[in-house]
TIKOLDO-220204 format. One record per residue (C-alpha): residue number from 1; residue in three letters; x, y, z. Coordinates in steps of 0.2 Angstrom, whole numbers, plus 5000, padded with zeros to 4 digits. Layout:
N
<donu: NUM, kolmi: ALA, u: X, v: Y, w: Z>;
...
END
This chain:
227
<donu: 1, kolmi: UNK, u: 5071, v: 4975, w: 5026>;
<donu: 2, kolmi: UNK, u: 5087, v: 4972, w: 5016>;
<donu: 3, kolmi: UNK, u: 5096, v: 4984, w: 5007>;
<donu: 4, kolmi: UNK, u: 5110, v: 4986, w: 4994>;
<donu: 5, kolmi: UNK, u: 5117, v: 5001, w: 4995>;
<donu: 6, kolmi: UNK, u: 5122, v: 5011, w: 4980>;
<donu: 7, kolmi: UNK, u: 5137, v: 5021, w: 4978>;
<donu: 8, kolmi: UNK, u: 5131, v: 5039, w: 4973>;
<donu: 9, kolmi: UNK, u: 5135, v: 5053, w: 4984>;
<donu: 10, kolmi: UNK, u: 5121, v: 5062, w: 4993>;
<donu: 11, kolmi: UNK, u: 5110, v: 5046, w: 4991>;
<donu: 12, kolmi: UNK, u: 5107, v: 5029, w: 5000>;
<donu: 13, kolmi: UNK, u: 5114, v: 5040, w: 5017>;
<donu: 14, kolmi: UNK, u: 5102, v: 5045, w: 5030>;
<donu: 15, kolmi: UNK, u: 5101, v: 5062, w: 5031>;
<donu: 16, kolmi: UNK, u: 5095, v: 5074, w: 5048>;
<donu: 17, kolmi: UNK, u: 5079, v: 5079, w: 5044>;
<donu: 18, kolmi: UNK, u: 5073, v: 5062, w: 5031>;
<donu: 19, kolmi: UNK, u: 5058, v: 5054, w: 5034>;
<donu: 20, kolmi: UNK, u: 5064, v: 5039, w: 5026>;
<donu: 21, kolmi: UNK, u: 5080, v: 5035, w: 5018>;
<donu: 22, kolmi: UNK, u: 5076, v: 5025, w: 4999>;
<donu: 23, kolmi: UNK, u: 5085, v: 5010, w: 4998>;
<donu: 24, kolmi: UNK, u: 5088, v: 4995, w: 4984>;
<donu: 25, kolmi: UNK, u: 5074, v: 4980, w: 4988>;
<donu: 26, kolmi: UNK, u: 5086, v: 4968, w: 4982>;
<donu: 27, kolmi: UNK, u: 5074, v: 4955, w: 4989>;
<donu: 28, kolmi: UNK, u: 5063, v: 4957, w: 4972>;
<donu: 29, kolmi: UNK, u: 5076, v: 4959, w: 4962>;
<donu: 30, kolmi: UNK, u: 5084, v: 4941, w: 4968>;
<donu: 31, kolmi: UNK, u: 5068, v: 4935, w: 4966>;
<donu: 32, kolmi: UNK, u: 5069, v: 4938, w: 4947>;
<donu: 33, kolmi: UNK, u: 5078, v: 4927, w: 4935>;
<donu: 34, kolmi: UNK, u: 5092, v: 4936, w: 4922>;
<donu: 35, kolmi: UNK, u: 5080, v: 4943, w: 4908>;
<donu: 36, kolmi: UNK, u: 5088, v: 4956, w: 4896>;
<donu: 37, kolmi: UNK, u: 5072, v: 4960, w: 4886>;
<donu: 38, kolmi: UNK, u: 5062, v: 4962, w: 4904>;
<donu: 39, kolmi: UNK, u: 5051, v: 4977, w: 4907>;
<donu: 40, kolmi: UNK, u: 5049, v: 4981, w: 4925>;
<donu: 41, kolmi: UNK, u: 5035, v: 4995, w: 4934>;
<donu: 42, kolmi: UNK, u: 5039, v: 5003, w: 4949>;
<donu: 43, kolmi: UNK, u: 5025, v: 5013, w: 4955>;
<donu: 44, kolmi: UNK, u: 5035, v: 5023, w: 4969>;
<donu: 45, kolmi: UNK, u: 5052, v: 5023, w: 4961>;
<donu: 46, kolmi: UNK, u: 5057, v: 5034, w: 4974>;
<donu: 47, kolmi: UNK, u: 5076, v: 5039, w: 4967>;
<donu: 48, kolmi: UNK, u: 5078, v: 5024, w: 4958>;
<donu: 49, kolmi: UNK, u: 5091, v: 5011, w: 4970>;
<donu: 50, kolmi: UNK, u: 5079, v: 4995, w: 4964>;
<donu: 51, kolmi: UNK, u: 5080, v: 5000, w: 4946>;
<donu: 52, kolmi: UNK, u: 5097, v: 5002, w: 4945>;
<donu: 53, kolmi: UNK, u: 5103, v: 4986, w: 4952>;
<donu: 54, kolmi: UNK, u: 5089, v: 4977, w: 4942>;
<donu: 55, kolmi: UNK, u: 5097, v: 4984, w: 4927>;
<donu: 56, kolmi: UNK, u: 5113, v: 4982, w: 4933>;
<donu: 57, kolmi: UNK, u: 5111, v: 4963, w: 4938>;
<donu: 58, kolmi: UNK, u: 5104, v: 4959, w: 4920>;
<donu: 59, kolmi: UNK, u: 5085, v: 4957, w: 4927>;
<donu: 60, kolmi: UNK, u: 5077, v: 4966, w: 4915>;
<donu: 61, kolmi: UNK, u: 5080, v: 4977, w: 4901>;
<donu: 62, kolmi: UNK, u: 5069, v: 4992, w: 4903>;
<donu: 63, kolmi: UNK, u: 5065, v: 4998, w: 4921>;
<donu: 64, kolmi: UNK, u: 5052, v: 5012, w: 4922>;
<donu: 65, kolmi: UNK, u: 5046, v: 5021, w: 4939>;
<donu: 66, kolmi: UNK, u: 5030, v: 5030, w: 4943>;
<donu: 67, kolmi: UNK, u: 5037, v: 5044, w: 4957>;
<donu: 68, kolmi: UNK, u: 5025, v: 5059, w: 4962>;
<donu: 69, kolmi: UNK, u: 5040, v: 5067, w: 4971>;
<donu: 70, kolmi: UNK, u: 5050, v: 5077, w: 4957>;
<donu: 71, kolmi: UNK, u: 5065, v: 5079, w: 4969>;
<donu: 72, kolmi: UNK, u: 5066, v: 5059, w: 4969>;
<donu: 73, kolmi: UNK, u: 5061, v: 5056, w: 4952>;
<donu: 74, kolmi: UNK, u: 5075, v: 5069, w: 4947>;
<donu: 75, kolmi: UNK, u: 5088, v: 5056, w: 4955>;
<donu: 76, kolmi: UNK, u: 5079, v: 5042, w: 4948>;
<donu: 77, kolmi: UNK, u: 5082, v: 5049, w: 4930>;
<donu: 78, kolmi: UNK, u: 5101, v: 5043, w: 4931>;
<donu: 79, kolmi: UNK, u: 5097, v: 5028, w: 4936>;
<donu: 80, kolmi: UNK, u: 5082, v: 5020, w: 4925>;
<donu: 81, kolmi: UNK, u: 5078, v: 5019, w: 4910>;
<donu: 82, kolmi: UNK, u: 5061, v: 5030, w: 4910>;
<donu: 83, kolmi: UNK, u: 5054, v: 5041, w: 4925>;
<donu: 84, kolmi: UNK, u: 5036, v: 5046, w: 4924>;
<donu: 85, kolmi: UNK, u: 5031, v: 5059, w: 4938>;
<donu: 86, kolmi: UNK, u: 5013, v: 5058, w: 4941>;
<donu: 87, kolmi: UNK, u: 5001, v: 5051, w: 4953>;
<donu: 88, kolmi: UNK, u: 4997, v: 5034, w: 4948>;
<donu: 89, kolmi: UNK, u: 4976, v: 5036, w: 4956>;
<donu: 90, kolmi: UNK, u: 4975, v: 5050, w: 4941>;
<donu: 91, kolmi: UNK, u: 4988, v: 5042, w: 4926>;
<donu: 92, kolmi: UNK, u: 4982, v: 5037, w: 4912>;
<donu: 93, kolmi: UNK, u: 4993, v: 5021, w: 4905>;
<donu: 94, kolmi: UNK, u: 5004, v: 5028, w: 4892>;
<donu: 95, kolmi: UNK, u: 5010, v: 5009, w: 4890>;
<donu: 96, kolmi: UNK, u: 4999, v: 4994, w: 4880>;
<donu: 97, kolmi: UNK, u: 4990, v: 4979, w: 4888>;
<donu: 98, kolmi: UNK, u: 5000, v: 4966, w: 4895>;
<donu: 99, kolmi: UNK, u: 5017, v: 4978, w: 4891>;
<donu: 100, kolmi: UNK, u: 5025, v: 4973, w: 4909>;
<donu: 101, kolmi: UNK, u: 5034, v: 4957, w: 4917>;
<donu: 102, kolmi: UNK, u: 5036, v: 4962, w: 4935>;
<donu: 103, kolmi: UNK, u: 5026, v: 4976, w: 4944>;
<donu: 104, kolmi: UNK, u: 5036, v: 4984, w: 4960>;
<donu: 105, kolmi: UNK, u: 5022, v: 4991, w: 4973>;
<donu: 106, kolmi: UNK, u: 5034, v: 4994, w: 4990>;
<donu: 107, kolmi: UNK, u: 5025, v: 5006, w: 5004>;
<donu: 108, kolmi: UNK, u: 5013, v: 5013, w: 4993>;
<donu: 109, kolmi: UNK, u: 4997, v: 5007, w: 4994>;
<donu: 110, kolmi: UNK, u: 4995, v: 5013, w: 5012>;
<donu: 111, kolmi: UNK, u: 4994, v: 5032, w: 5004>;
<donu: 112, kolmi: UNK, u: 4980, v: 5028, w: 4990>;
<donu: 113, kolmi: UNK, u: 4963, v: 5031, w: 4992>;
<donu: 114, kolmi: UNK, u: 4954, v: 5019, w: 4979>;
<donu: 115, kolmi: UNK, u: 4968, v: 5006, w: 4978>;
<donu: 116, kolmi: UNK, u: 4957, v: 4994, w: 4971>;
<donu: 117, kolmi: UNK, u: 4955, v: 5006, w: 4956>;
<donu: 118, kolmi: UNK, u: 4973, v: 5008, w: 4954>;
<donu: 119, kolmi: UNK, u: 4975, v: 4988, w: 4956>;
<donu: 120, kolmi: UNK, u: 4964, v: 4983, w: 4943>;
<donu: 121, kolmi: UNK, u: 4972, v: 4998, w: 4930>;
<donu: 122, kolmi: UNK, u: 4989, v: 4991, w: 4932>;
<donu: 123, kolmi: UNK, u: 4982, v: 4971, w: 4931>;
<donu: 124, kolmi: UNK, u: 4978, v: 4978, w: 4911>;
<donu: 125, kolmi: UNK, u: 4997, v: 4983, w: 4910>;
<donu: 126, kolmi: UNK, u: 5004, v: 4967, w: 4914>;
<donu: 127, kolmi: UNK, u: 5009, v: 4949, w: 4904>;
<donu: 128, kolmi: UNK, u: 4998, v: 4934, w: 4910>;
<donu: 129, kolmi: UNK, u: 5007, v: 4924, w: 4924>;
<donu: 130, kolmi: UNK, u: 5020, v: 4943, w: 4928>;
<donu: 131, kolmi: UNK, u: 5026, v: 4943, w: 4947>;
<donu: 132, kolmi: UNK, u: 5020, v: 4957, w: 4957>;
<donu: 133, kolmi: UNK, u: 5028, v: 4963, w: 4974>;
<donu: 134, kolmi: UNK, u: 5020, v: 4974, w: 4989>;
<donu: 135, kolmi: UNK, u: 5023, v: 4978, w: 5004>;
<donu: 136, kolmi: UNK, u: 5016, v: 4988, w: 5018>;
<donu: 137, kolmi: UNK, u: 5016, v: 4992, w: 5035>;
<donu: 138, kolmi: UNK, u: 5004, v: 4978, w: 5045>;
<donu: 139, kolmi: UNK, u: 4992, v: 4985, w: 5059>;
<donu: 140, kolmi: UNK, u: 4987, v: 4970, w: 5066>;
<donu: 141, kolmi: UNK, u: 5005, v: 4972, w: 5073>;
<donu: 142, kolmi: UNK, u: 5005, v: 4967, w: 5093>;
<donu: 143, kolmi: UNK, u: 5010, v: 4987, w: 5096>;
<donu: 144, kolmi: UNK, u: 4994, v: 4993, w: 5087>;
<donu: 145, kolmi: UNK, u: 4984, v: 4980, w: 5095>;
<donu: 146, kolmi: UNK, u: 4991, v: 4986, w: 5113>;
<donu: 147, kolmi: UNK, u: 4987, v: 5003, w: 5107>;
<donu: 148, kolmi: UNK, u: 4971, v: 5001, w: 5104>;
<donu: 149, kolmi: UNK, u: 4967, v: 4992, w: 5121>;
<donu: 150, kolmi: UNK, u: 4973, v: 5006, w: 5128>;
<donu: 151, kolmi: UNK, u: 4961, v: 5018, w: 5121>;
<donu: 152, kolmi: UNK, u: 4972, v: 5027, w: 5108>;
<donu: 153, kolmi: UNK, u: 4975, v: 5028, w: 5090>;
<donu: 154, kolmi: UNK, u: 4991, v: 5038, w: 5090>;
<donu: 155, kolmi: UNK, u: 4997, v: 5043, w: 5072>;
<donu: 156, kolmi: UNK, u: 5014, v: 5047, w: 5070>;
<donu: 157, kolmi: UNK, u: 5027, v: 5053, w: 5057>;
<donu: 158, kolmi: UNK, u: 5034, v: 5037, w: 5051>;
<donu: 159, kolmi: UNK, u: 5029, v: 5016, w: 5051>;
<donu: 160, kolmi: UNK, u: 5012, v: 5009, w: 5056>;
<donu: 161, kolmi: UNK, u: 5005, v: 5024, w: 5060>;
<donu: 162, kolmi: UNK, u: 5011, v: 5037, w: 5048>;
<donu: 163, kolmi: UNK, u: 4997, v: 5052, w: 5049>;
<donu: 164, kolmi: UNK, u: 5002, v: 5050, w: 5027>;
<donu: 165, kolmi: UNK, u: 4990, v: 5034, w: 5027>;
<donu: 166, kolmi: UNK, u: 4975, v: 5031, w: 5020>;
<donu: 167, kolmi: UNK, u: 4973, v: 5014, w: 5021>;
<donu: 168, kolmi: UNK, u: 4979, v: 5002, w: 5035>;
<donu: 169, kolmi: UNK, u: 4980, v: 4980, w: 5031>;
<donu: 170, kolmi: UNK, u: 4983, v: 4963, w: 5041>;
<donu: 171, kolmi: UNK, u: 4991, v: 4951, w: 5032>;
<donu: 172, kolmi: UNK, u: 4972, v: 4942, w: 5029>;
<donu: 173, kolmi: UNK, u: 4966, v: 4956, w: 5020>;
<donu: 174, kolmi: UNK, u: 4980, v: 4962, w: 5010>;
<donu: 175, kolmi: UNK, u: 4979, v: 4947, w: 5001>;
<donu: 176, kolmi: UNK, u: 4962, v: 4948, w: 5000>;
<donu: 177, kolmi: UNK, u: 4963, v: 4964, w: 4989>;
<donu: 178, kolmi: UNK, u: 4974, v: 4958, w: 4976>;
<donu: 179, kolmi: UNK, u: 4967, v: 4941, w: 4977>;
<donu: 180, kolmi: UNK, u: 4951, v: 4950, w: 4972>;
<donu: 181, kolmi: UNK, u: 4959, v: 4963, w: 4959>;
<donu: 182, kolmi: UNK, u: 4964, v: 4948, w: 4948>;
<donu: 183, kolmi: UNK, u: 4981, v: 4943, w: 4956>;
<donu: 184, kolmi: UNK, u: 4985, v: 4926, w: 4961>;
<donu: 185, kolmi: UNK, u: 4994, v: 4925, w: 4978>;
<donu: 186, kolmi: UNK, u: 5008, v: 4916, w: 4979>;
<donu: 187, kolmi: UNK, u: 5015, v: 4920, w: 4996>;
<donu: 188, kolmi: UNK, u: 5012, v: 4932, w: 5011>;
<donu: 189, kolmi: UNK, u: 5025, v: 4935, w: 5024>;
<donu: 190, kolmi: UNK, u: 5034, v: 4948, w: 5034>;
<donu: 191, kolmi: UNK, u: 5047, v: 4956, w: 5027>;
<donu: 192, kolmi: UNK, u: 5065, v: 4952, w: 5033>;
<donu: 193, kolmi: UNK, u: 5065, v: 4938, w: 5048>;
<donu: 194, kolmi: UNK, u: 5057, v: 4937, w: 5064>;
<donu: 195, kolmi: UNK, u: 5069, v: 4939, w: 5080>;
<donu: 196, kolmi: UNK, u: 5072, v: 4927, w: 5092>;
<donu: 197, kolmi: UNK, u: 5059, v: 4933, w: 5105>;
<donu: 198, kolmi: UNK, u: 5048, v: 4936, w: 5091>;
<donu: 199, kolmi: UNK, u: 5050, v: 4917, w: 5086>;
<donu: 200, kolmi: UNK, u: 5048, v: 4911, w: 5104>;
<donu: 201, kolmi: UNK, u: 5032, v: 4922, w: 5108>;
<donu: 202, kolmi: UNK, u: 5023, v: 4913, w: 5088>;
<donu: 203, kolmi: UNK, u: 5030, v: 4896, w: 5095>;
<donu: 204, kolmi: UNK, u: 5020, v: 4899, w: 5111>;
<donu: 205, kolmi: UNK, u: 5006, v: 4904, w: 5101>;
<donu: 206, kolmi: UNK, u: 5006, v: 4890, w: 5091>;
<donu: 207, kolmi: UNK, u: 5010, v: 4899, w: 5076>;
<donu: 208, kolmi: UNK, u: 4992, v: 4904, w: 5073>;
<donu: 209, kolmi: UNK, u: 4997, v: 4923, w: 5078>;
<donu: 210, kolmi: UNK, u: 5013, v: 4924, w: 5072>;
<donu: 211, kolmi: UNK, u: 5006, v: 4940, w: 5061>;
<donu: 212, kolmi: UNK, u: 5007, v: 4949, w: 5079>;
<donu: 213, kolmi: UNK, u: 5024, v: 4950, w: 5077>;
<donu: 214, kolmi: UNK, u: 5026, v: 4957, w: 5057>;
<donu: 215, kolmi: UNK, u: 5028, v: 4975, w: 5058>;
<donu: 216, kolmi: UNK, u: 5028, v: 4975, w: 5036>;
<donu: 217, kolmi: UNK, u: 5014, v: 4964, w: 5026>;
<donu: 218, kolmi: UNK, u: 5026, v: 4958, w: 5011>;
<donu: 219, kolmi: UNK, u: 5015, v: 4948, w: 4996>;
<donu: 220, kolmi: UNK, u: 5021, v: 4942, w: 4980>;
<donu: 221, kolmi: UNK, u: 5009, v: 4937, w: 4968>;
<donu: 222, kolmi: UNK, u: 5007, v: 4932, w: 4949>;
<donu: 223, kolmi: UNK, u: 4996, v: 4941, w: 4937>;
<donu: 224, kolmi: UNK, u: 4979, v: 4931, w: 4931>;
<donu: 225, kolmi: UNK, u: 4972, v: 4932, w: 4915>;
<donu: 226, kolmi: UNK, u: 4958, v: 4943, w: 4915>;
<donu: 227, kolmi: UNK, u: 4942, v: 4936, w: 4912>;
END
C-alpha cells in the first residue's frame, strides 16, 4: 500500500502500542480527475489523511467520512469537510439519492456483518456511472491456504486474520458482491505490486494463481443505474 504522509504532529507516525497506523490512499485520490464541486464518501474515514489530500489536490470539493471511532473522527474534523460518527450497518443516510461522485470503502467490509445491506443502502447515495474503491485483506492468500493444510485457523491481531473480522474474500468473490449489489466492476487486483519472487512463483503458475500471492483484494468499480 502507498502512502502520503501528512504533516500533522502525533498523526501519520506509528506509534508503540497502534494497531494500525491511518495513512493517505493516494492511490484513489490519483485515480480521480481535478473536480472542485466533487462530493466524495469515506466510510472509515479513519482521521481523515485521504480526505485531506483529496481536498488539497482539487479532487473534490466536499469530502465526508463515516468513522465509528470518536478519537479518529475527532482528528478527522480538521481535516474534512464533514465527519459523521456512526456505524454505517445502523445509519440512516442523512444525504439524497445519487448525492456522491466517489465512494471510499478501505478495510472495512471485513468488519460488517450484512455488507450486502450496507452495499446496496450506499448504491442509493451515489451518481450513476460514480467510482467506488475497496479493499480487503485476501484469504485465499498462499499463507492462509498453508494454514489451513496444516489444520489451523489461527486469528491474530492485525492482517488476514484479524480476530476483528467477520467476513473473509478471494479476489473471485469480492467481485461477486459488488457485482451483485449493483456495481459494475471495473478492475480487481492487489494492492501495491507483487515482488520479484511473488512474480516468478505466478509466472511458474501460469498466471492462473497469481491471487496466491495478493495479501490485499483491491476493486474499483462504477456505480450502475438501479433498475
Amino acid at each position: 500500500m502507498t502512502s502520503v504522509p501528512i504533516n500533522s504532529p502525533g498523526l501519520g507516525e506509528p506509534q508503540q502500542g497502534q494497531k494500525y497506523v491511518p495513512c493517505a490512499r493516494d492511490q484513489y485520490v490519483r485515480r480521480l480527475p481535478e473536480n472542485p464541486e466533487g462530493r466524495i464518501l469515506d466510510i472509515g474515514c479513519a482521521n481523515g489523511t485521504t480526505g485531506e489530500l483529496a481536498l488539497r489536490e482539487n479532487r473534490c470539493g466536499y469530502y465526508c467520512g463515516v468513522e465509528i471511532c470518536e478519537k479518529s473522527a475527532e482528528a478527522a474534523r480538521d481535516r474534512i469537510s464533514e465527519v459523521i460518527v456512526a456505524d454505517v450497518e445502523t445509519l440512516v443516510p442523512p444525504w439524497p439519492d445519487r448525492f456522491f461522485d466517489v465512494l471510499i470503502l478501505s478495510e472495512v467490509l471485513e468488519h460488517m456483518r450484512d455488507l450486502w445491506v450496507v452495499l446496496r443502502k450506499l448504491h442509493r447515495c451515489l451518481k450513476p456511472g460514480a467510482w467506488v474503491f475497496a479493499s480487503s485483506p485476501n484469504v485465499a492468500h498462499y499463507s492462509v491456504i498453508w494454514m489451513l493444510l496444516a489444520g489451523g485457523w489461527d486469528l491474530s491481531t492485525f492482517e488476514t486474520m484479524d480476530e476483528a473480522h467477520l467476513r473473509w474474500f478471494t479476489p473471485r468473490t469480492y467481485r461477486a458482491m459488488f457485482e451483485v449489489c449493483g456495481y459494475h466492476v471495473v478492475d480487481v487486483h492487489p494492492t501495491g505490486r507483487l515482488g520479484r519472487k511473488a512474480k516468478t512463483a505466478s509466472l511458474l503458475l501460469d498466471r492462473r494463481y497469481g491471487h496466491l500471492f495478493w495479501r490485499q483484494i483491491e476493486l474499483e468499480a462504477r456505480c450502475r443505474v438501479a433498475r
